[in-house]
C-alpha positions as CSV (number, residue, x, y, z in Angstrom):
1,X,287.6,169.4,43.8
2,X,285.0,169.3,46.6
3,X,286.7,166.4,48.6
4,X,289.6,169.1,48.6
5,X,287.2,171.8,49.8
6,X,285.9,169.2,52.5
7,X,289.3,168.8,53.5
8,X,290.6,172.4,53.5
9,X,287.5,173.0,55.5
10,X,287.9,170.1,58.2
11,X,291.7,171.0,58.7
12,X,290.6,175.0,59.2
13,X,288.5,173.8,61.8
14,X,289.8,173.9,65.7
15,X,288.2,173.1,68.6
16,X,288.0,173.3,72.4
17,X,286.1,172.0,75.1
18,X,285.2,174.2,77.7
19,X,283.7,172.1,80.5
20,X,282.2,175.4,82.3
21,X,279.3,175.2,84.2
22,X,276.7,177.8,86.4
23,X,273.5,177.2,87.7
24,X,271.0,179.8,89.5
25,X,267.4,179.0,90.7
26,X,267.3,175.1,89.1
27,X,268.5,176.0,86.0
28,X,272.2,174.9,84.8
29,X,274.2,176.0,82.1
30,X,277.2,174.2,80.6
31,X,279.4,175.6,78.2
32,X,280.8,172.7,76.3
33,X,282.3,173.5,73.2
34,X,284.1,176.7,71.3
35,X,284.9,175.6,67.6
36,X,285.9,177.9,64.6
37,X,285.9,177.4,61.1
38,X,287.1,179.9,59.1
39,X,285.9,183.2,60.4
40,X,283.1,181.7,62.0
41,X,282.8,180.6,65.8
42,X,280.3,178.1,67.3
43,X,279.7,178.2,71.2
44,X,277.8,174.7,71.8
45,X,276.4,174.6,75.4
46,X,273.6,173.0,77.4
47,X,270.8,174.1,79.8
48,X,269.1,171.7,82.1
49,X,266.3,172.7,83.6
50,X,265.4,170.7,87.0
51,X,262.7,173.3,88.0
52,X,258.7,173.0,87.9
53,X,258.2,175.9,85.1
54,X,259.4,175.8,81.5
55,X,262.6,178.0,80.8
56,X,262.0,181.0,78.2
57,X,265.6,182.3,76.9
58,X,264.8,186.4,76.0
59,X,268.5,186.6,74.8
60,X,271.8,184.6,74.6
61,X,274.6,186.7,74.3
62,X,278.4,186.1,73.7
63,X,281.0,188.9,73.9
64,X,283.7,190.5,76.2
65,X,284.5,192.6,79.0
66,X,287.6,194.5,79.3
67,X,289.7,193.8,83.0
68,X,292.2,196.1,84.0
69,X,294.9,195.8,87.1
70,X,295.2,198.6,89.3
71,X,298.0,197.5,91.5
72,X,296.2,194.9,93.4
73,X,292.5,194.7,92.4
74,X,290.8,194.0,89.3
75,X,288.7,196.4,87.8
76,X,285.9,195.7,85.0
77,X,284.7,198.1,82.6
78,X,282.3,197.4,79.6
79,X,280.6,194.8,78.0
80,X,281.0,194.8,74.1
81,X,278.8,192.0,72.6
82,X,279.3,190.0,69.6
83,X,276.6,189.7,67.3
84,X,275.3,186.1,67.0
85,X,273.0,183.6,66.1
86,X,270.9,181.6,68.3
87,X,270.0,177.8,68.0
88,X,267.7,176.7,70.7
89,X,264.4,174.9,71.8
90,X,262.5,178.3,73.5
91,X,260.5,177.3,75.8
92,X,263.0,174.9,77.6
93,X,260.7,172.8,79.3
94,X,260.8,171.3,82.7
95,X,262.5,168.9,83.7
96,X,264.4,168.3,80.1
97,X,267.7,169.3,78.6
98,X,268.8,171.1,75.7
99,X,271.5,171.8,73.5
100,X,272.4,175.2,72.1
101,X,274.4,176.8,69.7
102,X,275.7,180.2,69.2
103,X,277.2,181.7,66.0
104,X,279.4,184.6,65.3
105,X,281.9,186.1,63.9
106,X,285.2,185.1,65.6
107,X,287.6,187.6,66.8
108,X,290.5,186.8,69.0
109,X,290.6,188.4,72.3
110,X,292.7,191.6,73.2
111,X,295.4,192.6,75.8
112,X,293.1,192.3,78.8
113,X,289.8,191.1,77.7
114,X,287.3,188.1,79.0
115,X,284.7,185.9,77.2
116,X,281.7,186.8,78.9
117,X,278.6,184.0,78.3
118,X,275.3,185.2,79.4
119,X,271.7,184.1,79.2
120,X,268.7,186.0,80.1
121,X,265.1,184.6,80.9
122,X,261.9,186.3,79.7
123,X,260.0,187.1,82.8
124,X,256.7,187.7,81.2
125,X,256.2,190.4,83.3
126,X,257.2,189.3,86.3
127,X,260.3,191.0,88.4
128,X,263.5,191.4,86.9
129,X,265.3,190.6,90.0
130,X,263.4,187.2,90.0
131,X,265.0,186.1,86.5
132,X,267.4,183.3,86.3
133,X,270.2,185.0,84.3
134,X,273.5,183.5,84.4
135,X,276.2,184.6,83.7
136,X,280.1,182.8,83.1
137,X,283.1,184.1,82.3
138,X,286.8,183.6,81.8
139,X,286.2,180.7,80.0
140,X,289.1,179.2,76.9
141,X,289.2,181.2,73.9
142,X,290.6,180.0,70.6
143,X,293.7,181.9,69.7
């Protein structure tokens, strides 16, 4: 009975490669993989820092924003964030790179809506406008 689990498990399971990637102020972020199993989803993704100070992730977030057409421009309204698990190395240290995971609760996207991918650094006091937040979106979904 639990090779049939196994199995009911591994043929739930989807998914996609994302191949995504944004870098700001020698820090990169790739987005490789969105799986789901079950009603859990698992964003895998990558950040290679290249600069001369360690990397301190204050928040990871996942989540959506909401586009709507008005004739011909686009017109973004609200961010709703999913509420997830992080799996990382904090600090990130120079001149390394690590792997990531993400965990939440999977929902499928509405009429109109984005995945939104976004990591913060902790500043440690220093100016907010001097973080290296990045930020990717419109990347594949799992449907």
């Amino acid at each position: 009975s639990e090779e049939k689990l196994k199995a009911q498990i591994a043929s739930a399971a989807k998914t996609i490669e994302l191949k995504k990637s944004k870098s700001k102020g020698n820090i990169q972020v790739n987005l490789l993989s969105l799986s789901r199993v079950g009603n859990k989803a698992y964003l895998r993704f990558s950040v290679l820092n290249y600069s001369d100070t360690p990397y301190r992730p204050l928040k990871v977030l996942v989540g959506v924003i909401q586009e709507k057409r008005n004739f011909l421009k686009k017109r973004q309204s609200g961010f709703v964030e999913f509420p997830a698990e992080l799996l990382i190395t904090n600090p990130i240290p120079q001149d390394s790179y690590q792997y990531g995971v993400l965990s939440f609760d999977y929902r499928p996207l509405g009429k109109g809506e984005k995945p939104v991918f976004r990591l913060m650094e902790d500043t440690e006091g220093s100016s907010l406008s001097q973080a290296r937040t990045i930020t990717i979106e419109g990347y594949r979904w799992l449907e």
